[in-house]
C-alpha positions in Angstrom: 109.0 59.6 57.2 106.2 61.1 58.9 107.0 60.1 62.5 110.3 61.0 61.7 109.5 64.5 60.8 107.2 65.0 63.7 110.1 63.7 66.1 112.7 66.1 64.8 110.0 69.0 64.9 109.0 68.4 68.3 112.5 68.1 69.6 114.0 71.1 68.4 110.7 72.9 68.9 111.2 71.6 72.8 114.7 72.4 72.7 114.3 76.2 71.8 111.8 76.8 74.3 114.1 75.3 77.3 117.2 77.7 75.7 115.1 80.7 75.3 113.5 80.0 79.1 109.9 79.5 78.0 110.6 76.0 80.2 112.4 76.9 82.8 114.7 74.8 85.3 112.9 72.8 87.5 109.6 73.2 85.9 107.4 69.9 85.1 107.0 69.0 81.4 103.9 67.6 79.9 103.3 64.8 80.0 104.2 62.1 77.3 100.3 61.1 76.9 99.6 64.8 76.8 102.5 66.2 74.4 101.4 62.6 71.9 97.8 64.1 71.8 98.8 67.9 71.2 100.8 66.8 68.0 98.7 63.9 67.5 102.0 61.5 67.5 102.1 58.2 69.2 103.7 58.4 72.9 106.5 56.2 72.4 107.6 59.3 69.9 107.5 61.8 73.1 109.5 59.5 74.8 112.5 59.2 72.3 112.2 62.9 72.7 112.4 63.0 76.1 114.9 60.7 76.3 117.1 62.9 73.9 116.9 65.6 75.6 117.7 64.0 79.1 120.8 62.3 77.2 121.8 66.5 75.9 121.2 67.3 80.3 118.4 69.4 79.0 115.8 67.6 81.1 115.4 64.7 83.4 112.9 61.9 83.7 111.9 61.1 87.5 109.7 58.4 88.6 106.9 58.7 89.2 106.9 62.5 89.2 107.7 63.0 85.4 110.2 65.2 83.3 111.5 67.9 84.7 113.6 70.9 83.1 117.2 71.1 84.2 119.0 73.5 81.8 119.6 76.8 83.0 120.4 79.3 80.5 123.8 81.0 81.7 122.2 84.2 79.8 118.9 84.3 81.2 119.2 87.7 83.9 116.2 87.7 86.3 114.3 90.8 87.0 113.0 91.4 90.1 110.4 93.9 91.2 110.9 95.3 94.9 108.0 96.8 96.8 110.0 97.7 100.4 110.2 100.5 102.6 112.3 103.5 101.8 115.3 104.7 103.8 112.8 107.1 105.9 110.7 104.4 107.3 113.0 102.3 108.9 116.9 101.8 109.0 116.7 97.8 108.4 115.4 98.8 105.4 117.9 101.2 103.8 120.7 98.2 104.4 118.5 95.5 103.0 117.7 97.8 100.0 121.9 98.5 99.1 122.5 95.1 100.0 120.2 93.8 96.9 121.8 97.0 95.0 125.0 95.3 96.0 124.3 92.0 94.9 122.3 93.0 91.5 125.6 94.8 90.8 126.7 91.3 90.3 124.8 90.9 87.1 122.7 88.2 87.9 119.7 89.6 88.0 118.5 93.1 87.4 115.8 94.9 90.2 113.0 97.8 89.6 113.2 100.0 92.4 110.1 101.7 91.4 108.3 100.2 95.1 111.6 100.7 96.9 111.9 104.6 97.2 108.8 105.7 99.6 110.0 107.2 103.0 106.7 106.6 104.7 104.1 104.2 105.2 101.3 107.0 104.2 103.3 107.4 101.1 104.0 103.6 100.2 100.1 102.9 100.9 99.2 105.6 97.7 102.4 104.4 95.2 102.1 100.7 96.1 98.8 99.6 93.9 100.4 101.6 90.8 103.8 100.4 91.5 102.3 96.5 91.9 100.5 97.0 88.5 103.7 98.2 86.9 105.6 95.4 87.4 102.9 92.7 86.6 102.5 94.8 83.2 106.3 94.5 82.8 106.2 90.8 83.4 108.7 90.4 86.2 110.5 87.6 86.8 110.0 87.4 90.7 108.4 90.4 93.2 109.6 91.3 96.5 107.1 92.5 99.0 107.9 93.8 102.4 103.9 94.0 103.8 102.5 97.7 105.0 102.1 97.8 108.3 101.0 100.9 111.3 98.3 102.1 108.8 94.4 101.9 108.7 93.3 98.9 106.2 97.0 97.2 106.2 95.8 93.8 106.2 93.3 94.6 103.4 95.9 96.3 101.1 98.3 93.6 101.7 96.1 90.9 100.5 94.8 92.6 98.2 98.4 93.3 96.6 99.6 89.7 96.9 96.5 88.0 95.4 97.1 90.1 92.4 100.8 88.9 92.2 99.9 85.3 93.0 97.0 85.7 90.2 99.4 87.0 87.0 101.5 83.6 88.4 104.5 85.9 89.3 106.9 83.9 92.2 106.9 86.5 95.2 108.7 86.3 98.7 107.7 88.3 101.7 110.6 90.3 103.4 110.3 91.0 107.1 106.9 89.8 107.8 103.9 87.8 106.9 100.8 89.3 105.3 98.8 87.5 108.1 99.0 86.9 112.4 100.5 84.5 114.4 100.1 81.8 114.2 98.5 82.0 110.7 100.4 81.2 108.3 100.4 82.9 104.0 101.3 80.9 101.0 104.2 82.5 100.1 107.8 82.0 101.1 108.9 84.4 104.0 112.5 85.3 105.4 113.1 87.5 108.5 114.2 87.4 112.2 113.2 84.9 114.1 111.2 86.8 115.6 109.6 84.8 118.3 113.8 84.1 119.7 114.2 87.5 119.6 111.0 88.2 122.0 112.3 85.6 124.3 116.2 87.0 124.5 115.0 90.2 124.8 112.7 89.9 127.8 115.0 87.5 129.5 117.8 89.9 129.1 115.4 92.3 131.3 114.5 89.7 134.2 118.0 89.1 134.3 118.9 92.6 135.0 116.8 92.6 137.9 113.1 92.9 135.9 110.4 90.9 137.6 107.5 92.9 136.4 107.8 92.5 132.2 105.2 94.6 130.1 105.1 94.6 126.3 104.5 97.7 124.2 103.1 97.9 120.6 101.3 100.2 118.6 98.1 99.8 116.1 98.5 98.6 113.4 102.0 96.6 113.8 103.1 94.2 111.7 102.5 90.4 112.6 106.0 90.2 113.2 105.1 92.0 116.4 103.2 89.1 117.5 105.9 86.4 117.4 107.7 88.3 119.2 105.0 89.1 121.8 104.8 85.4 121.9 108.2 84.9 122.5 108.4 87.3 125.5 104.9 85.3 127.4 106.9 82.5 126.6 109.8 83.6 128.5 107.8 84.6 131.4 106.1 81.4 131.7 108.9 79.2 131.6 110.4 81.9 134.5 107.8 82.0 136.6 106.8 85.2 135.9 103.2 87.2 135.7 102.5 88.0 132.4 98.4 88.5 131.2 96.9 91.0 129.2 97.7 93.2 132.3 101.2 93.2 130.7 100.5 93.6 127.0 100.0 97.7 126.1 98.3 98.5 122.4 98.1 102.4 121.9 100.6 105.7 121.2 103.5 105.9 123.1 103.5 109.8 122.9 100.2 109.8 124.6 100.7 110.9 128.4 97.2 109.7 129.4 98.2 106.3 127.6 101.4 105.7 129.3 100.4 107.1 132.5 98.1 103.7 132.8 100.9 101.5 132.4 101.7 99.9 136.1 105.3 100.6 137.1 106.7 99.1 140.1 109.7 101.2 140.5 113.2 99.0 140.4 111.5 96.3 139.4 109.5 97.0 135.8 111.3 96.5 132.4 109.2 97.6 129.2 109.9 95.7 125.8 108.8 97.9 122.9 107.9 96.4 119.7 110.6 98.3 118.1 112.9 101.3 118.5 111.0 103.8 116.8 108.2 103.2 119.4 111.0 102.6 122.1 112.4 106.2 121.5 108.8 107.9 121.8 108.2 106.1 124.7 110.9 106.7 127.0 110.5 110.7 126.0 107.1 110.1 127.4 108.4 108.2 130.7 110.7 111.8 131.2 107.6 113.9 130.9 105.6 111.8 133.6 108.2 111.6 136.2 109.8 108.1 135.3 113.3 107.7 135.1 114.9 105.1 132.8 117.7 103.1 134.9 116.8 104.0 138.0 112.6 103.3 138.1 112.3 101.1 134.3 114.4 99.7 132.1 113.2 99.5 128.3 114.5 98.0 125.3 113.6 97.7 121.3 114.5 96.4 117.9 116.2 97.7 114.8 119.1 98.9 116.1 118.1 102.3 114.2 120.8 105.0 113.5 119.4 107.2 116.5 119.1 104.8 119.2 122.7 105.2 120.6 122.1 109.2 120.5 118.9 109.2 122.4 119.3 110.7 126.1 118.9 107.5 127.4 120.9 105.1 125.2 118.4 102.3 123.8 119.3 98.6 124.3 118.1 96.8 121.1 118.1 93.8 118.8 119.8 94.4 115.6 118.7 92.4 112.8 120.5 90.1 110.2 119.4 92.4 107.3 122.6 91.5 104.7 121.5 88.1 105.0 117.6 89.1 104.9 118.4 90.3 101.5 120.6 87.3 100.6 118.2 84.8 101.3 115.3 86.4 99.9 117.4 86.7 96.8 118.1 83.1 97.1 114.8 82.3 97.9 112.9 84.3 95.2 115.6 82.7 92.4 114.6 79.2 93.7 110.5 80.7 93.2 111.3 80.8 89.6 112.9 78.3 88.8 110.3 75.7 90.3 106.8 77.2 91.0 105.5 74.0 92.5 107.8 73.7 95.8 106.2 74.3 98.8 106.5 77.7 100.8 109.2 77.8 103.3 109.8 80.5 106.4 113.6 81.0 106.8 114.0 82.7 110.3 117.2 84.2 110.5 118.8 85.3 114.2 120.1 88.9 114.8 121.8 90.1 118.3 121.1 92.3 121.1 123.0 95.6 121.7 123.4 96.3 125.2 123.0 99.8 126.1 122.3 102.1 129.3 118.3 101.7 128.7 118.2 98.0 130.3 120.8 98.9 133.0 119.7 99.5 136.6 121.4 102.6 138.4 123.9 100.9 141.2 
């Protein structure tokens, strides 16, 4: 009678905690050996337990890897914390942010936007700590984390903020970028441009406009994206025969005269890659002030595809990325976090387009 009671205890006590998401889908159960000791019951009793509730499609028993949860509650609505840029810092991010608006609209899964309204980096940096701690207090389901970047102490704060996720054992998915270089690589899953592809098409759209002389342009600061893609233009220049050294690679302000001024331009001949359009845009304004013309002396190009670009006085060529399907995937990928903790991180590179414009065009 005893074993019998015990059985029907721990099955429906097992049972309830599946349905109510205490287990959830995908997750490892204990061991038999480990569940007999806890309610000091003989292991073949956890296994007629087990085997019930893989007969009910509540579990299933794998070999040599154990029982794993399989039941997913219809009822059980995610929350999801989002620490992203607001609208003011960059464009990608105001279409990523109503695309996850769009799709929470669904009722799948609900989002805090508390991390998802600052307009600038200074102003992310000072809400992001408190807005981290919020949801971790909360207990969120999942956090998604685009990484500060073009700020003093970036790399600190970023760790910093993702070790306290990864230590209250909350799934998170970086958006946009990694927390660390090229060709380092975080524990956490990431989706974003492929980057290093888009450094490559870009600077091969310049040589084939007539650019033999390719520079790259970046401010301090920048994101690690940045380097992938600074990898993918050397890349391009190697495979093209083309000189490209740290003669060629430019860290500093694009509105500083004295900056750009040291930049080697051989007239007809030079196109500049900027490490996005926000840099792009400063930088050509800075070219007018020294004497440069765009088209005729330099071509220059950048990424985003932000509102401005087309508006500038030069129109800015520019790679416009995927961002409905950034925020799709890291959806995806941040549901597929919860429901099994254990998988291994994954980098889904997603590829975005160039838009050709009369920046990367030389005058006939």
């Amino acid at each position: 009678m005893d074993s019998k009671l015990n059985f029907q205890t721990i099955y429906s006590s097992l049972k309830n905690q599946i349905i109510e998401g205490k287990f959830q889908a995908g997750h490892l159960l204990p061991t038999e050996l480990e569940l007999a000791q806890k309610y000091s019951v003989s292991r073949p009793t956890i296994a007629k337990v087990y085997n019930m509730l893989q007969e009910e499609k509540y579990v299933l028993k794998k070999k040599g890897l154990g029982t794993i949860v399989t039941y997913n509650n219809p009822d059980n609505i995610y929350t999801f914390g989002l620490l992203l840029p607001g609208a003011g810092e960059s464009d990608i991010f105001t279409i990523i942010n109503d695309q996850l608006l769009k799709q929470s609209e669904t009722g799948k899964f609900n989002c805090l936007w508390d991390g998802a309204t600052a307009s600038s980096a200074d102003i992310r940096q000072s809400l992001i700590e408190s807005c981290c701690d919020t949801y971790i207090h909360k207990k969120v389901d999942g956090i998604i984390f685009s990484p500060l970047e073009r700020i003093p102490y970036a790399n600190e704060l970023n760790n910093q903020i993702c070790e306290k996720i990864a230590k209250a054992c909350i799934p998170l998915v970086l958006i946009d970028r990694d927390i660390v270089k090229y060709p380092e690589r975080s524990a956490f899953d990431i989706v974003c441009l492929d980057n290093f592809s888009a450094g490559y098409i870009m600077s091969k759209h310049l040589a084939d406009a007539g650019c033999d002389h390719i520079n790259f342009l970046y401010r301090p600061n920048s994101a690690s994206s940045v380097n992938l893609r600074l990898a993918g233009v050397r890349e391009m220049c190697f495979e093209n025969g083309l000189q490209f050294d740290e003669n060629n690679v430019h860290c500093g302000n694009p509105g500083d005269l004295d900056f750009v001024k040291q930049i080697k331009i051989v007239r007809g001949k030079t196109g500049i890659v900027c490490a996005n359009d926000s840099t792009a845009a400063v930088f050509m304004s800075s070219l007018d002030s020294s004497g440069i013309k765009i088209s005729s002396d330099v071509l220059v190009c950048g990424y985003d595809d932000m509102k401005y670009s087309q508006y500038l006085k030069h129109s800015l060529t520019t790679f416009r990325q995927p961002c409905e399907e950034i925020a799709d995937i890291s959806i995806d990928l941040i549901t597929r976090r919860v429901k099994n903790r254990d998988l291994l991180p994954v980098t889904v590179c997603l590829t975005g387009n160039i838009v050709v414009r009369d920046s990367s065009k030389f005058l006939k």
